[in-house]
MARTORMI-63624 format. One line per field, with one value per residue: residue number from 1; residue in three letters; x, z, y of N, C-alpha, C in turn. Coordinates in steps of 0.2 Angstrom, whole numbers, plus 5000, padded with zeros to 4 digits. Layout:
# residues N
k: c(NUM | ...) .
r: c(ala | ...) .
nc1: c(X | ...) .
nc3: c(Z | ...) .
nc2: c(Y | ...) .
cac1: c(X | ...) .
cac3: c(Z | ...) .
cac2: c(Y | ...) .
cc1: c(X | ...) .
cc3: c(Z | ...) .
cc2: c(Y | ...) .
This chain:
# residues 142
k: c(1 | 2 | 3 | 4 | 5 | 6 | 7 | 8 | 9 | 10 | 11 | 12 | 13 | 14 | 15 | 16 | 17 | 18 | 19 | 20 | 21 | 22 | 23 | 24 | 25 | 26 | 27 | 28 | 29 | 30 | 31 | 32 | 33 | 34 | 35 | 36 | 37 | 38 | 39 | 40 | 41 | 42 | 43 | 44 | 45 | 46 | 47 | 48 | 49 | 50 | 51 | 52 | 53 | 54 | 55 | 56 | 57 | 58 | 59 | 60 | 61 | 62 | 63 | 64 | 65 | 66 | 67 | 68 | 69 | 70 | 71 | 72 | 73 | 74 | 75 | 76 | 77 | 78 | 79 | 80 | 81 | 82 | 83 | 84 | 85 | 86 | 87 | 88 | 89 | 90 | 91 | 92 | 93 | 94 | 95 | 96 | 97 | 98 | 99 | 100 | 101 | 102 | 103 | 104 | 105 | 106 | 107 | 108 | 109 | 110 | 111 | 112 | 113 | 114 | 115 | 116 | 117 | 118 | 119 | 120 | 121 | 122 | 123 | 124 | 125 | 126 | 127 | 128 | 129 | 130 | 131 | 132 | 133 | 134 | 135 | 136 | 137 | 138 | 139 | 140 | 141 | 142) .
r: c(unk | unk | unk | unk | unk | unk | unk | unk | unk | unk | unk | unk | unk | unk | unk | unk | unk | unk | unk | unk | unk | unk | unk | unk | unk | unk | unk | unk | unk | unk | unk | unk | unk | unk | unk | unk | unk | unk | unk | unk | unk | unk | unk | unk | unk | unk | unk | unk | unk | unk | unk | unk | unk | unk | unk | unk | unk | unk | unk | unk | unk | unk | unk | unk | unk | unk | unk | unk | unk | unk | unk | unk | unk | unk | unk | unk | unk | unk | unk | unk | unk | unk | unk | unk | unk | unk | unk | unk | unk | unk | unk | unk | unk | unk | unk | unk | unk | unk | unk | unk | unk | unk | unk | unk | unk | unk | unk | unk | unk | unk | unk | unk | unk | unk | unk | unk | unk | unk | unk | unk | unk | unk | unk | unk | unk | unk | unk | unk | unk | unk | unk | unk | unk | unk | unk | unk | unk | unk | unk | unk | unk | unk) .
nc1: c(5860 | 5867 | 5882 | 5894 | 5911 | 5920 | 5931 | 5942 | 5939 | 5925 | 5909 | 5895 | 5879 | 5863 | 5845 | 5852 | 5847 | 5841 | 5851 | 5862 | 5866 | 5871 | 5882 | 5891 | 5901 | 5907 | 5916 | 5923 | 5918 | 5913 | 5903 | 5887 | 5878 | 5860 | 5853 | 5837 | 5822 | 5809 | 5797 | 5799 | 5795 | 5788 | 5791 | 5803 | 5816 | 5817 | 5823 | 5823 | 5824 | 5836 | 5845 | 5844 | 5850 | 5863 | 5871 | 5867 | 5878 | 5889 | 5889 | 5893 | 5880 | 5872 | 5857 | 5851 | 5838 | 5838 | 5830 | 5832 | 5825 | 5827 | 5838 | 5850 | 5863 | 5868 | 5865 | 5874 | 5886 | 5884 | 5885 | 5898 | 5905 | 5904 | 5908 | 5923 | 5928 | 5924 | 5930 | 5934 | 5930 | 5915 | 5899 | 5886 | 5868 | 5854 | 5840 | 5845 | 5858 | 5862 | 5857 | 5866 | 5881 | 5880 | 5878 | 5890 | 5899 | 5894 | 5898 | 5911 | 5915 | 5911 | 5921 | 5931 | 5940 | 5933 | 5932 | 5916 | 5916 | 5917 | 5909 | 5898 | 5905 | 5915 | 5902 | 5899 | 5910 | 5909 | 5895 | 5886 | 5871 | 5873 | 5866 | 5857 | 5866 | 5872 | 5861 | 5861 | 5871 | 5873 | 5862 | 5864 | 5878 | 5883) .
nc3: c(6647 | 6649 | 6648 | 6641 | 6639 | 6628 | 6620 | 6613 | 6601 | 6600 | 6610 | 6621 | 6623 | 6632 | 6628 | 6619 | 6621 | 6612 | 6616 | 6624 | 6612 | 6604 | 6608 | 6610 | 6600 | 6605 | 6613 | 6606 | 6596 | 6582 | 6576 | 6577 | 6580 | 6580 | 6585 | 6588 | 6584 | 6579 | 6589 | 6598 | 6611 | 6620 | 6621 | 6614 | 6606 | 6590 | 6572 | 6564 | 6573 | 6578 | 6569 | 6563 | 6575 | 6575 | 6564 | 6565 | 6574 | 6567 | 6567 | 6559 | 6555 | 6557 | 6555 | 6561 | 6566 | 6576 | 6584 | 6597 | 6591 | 6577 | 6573 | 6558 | 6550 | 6539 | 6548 | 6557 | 6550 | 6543 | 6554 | 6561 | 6550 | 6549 | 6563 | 6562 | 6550 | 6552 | 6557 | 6567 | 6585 | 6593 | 6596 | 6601 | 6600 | 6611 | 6616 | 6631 | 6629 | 6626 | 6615 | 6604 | 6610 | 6610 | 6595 | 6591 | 6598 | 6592 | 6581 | 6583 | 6586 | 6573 | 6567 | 6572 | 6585 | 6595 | 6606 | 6606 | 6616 | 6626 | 6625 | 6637 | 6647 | 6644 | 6638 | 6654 | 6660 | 6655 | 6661 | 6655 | 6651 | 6639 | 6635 | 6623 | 6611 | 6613 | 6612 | 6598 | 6592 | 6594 | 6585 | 6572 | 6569 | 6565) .
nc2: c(5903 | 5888 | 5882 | 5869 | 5864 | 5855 | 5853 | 5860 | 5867 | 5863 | 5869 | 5864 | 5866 | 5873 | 5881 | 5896 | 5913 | 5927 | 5938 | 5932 | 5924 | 5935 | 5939 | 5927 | 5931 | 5941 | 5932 | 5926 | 5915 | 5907 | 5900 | 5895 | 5881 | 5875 | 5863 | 5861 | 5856 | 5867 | 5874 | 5867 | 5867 | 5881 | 5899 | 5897 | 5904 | 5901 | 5894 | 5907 | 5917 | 5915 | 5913 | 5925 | 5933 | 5930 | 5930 | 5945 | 5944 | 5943 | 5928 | 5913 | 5903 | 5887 | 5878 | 5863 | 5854 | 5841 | 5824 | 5814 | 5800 | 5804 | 5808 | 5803 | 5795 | 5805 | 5817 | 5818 | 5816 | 5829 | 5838 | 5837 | 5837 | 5854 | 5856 | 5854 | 5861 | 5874 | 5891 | 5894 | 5891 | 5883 | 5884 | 5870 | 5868 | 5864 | 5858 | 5856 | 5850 | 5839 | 5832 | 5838 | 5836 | 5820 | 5821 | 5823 | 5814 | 5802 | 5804 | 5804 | 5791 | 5784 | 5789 | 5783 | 5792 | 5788 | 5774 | 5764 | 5756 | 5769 | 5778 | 5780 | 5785 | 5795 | 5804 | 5806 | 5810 | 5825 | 5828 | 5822 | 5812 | 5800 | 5786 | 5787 | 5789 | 5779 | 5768 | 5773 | 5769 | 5757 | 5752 | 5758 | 5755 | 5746) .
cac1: c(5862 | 5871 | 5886 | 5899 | 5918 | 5921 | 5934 | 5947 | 5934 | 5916 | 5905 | 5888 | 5875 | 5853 | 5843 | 5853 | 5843 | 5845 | 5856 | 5867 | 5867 | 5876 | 5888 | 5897 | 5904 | 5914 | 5919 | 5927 | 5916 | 5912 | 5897 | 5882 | 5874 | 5854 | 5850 | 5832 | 5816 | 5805 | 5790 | 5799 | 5796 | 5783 | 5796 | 5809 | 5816 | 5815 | 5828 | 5822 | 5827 | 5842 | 5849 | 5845 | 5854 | 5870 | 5873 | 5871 | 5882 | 5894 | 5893 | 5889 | 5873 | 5870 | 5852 | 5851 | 5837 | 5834 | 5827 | 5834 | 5823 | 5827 | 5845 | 5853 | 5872 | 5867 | 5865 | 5878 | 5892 | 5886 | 5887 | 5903 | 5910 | 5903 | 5913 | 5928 | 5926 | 5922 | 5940 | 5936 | 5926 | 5908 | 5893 | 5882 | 5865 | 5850 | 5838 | 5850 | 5863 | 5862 | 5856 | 5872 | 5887 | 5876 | 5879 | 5899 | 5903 | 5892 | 5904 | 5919 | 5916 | 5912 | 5927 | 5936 | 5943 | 5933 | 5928 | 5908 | 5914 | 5921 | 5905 | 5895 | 5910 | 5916 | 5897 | 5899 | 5914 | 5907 | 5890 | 5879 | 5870 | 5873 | 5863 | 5855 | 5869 | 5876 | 5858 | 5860 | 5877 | 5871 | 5856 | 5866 | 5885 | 5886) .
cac3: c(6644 | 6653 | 6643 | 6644 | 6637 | 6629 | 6619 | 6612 | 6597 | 6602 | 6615 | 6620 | 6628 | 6631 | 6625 | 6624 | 6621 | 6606 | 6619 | 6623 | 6606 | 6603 | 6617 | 6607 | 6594 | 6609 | 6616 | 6599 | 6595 | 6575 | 6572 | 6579 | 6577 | 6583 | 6584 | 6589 | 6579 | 6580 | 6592 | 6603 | 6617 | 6620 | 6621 | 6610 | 6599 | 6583 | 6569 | 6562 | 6577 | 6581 | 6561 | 6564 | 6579 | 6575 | 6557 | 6566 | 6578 | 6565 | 6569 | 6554 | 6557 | 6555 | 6557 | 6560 | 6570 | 6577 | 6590 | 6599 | 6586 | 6571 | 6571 | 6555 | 6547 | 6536 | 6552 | 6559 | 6547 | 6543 | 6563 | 6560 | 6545 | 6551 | 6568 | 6559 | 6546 | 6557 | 6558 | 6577 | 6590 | 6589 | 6600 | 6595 | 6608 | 6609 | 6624 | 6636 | 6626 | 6624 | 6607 | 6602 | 6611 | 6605 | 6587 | 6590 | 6602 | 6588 | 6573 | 6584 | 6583 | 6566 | 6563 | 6574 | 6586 | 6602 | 6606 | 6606 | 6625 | 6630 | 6624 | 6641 | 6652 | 6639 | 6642 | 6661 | 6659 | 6653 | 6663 | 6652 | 6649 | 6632 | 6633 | 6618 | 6608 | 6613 | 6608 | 6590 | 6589 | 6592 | 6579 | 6565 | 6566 | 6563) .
cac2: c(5897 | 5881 | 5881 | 5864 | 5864 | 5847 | 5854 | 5868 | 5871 | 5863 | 5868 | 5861 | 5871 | 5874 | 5886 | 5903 | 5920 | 5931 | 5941 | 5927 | 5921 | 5942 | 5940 | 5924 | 5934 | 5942 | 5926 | 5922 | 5909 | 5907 | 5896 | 5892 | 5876 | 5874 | 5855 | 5862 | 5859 | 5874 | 5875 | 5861 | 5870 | 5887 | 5904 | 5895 | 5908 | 5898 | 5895 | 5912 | 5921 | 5914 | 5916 | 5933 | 5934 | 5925 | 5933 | 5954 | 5946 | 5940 | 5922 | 5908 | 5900 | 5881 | 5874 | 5856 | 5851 | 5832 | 5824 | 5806 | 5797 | 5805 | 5806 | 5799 | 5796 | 5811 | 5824 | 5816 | 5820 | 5837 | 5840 | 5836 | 5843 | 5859 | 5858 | 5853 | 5866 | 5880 | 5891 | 5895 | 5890 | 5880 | 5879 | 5868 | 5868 | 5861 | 5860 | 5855 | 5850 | 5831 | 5828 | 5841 | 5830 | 5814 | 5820 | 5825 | 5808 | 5798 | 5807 | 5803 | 5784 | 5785 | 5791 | 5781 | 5793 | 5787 | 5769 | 5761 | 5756 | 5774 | 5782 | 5782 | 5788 | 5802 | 5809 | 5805 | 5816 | 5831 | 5829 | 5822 | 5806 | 5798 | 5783 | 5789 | 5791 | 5771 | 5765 | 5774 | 5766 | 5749 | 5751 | 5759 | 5758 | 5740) .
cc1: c(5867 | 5873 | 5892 | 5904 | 5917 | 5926 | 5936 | 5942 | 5927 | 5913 | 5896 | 5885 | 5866 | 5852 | 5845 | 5846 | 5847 | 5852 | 5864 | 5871 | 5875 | 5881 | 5893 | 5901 | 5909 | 5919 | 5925 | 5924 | 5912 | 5907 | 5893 | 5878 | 5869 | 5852 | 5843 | 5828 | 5814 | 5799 | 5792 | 5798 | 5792 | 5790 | 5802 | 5809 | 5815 | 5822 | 5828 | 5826 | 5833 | 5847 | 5851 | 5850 | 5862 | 5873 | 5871 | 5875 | 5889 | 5895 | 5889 | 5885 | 5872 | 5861 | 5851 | 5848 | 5835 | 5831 | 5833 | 5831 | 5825 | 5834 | 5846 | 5861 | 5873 | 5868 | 5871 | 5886 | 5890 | 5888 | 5893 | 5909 | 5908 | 5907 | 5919 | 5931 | 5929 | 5930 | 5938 | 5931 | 5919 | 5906 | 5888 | 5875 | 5858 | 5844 | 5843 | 5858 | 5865 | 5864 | 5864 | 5876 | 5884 | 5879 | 5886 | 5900 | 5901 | 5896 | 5909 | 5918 | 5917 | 5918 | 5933 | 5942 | 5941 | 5929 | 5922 | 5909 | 5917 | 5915 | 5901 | 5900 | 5914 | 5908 | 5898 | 5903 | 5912 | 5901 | 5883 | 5877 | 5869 | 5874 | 5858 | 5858 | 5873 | 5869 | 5857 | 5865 | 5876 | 5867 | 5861 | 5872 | 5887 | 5888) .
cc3: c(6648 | 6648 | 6643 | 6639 | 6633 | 6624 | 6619 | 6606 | 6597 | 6609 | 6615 | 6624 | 6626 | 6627 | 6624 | 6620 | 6616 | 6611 | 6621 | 6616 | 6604 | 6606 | 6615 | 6605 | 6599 | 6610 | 6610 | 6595 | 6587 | 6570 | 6578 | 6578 | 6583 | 6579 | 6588 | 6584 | 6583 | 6581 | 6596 | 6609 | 6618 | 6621 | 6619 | 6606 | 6593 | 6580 | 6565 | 6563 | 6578 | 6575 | 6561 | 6570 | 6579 | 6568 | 6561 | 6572 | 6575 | 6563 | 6561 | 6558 | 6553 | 6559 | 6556 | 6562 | 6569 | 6583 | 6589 | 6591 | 6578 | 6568 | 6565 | 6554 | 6546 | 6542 | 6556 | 6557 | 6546 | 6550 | 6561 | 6558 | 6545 | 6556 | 6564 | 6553 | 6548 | 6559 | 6566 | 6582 | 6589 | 6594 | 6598 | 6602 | 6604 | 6615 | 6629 | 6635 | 6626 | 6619 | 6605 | 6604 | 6608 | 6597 | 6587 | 6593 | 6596 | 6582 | 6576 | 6583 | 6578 | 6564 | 6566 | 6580 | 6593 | 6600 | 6608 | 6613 | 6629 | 6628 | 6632 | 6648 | 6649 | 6640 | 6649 | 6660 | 6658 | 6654 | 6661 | 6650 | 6640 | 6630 | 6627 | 6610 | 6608 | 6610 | 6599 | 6588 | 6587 | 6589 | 6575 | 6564 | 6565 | 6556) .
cc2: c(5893 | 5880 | 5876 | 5863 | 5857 | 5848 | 5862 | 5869 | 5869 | 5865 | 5866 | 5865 | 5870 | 5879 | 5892 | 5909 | 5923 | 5937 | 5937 | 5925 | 5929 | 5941 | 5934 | 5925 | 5935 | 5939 | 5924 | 5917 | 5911 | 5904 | 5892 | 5889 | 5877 | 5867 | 5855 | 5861 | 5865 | 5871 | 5869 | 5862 | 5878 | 5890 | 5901 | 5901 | 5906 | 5899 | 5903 | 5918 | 5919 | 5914 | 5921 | 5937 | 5934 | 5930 | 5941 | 5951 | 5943 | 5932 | 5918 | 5905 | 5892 | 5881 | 5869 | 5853 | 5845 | 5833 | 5815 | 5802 | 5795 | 5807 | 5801 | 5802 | 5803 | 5817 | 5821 | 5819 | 5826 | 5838 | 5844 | 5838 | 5852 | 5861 | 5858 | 5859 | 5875 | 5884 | 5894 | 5891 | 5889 | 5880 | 5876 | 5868 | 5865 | 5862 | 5861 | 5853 | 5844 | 5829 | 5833 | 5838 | 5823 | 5814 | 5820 | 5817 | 5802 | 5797 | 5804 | 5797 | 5782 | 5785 | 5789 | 5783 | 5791 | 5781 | 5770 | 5763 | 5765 | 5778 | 5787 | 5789 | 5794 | 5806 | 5810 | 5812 | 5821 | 5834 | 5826 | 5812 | 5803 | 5792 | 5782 | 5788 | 5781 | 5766 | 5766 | 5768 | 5757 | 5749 | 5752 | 5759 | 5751 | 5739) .
């Protein structure tokens, strides 16, 4: 799994493997959020597996999948109050780990702590394109 820092308690990451998924708990890490549906992709584990994973390896388990489209406020703030929440360290993943910062960088606006215009260059920073996340803002955050 292709794992990216963007802070001291969220990371964003792809697909990991039910082995990967075990191998958190060491890292310290406390909650695993999947902003995957199930069956988006043939040899996905699914939320099933990756519950199962996450809870024998200790870690809380969120399941919260979207996609670009279907993004709303609602998944938005839970995201958020789940990172926030969370008393250690959070991956949140997805395929690649887009739609996961998408929903944190969207929450941060929301709430004020990162400008509309600092959205693209704050994905930049971190590798990832979040052009996605600047057209939800301009649909819904007016």
């Amino acid at each position: 799994m292709k794992r990216t820092t963007i802070d001291s308690k969220l990371s964003v990451a792809g697909q990991p493997s039910p082995a990967e998924i075990a191998a958190l708990a060491d890292e310290g890490v406390s909650l695993l959020i999947n902003n995957r549906p199930d069956g988006e992709e043939p040899g996905q584990p699914g939320s099933a597996a990756e519950r199962a994973a996450a809870e024998a390896a200790g870690l809380h388990y969120l399941d919260l999948p979207v996609t670009g489209p279907t993004i709303t406020r609602a998944a938005v703030e839970r995201f958020h109050a789940a990172v926030e929440a969370a008393p250690g360290p959070v991956v949140a993943h997805c395929r690649s780990g887009t739609r996961s910062l998408t929903l944190w960088a969207i929450g941060e606006v929301l709430a004020g702590r990162l400008a509309r215009n600092e959205v693209a260059a704050y994905g930049a920073r971190h590798g990832f394109d979040l052009s996605g996340a600047e057209r939800w803002l301009d649909a819904n955050a007016g």
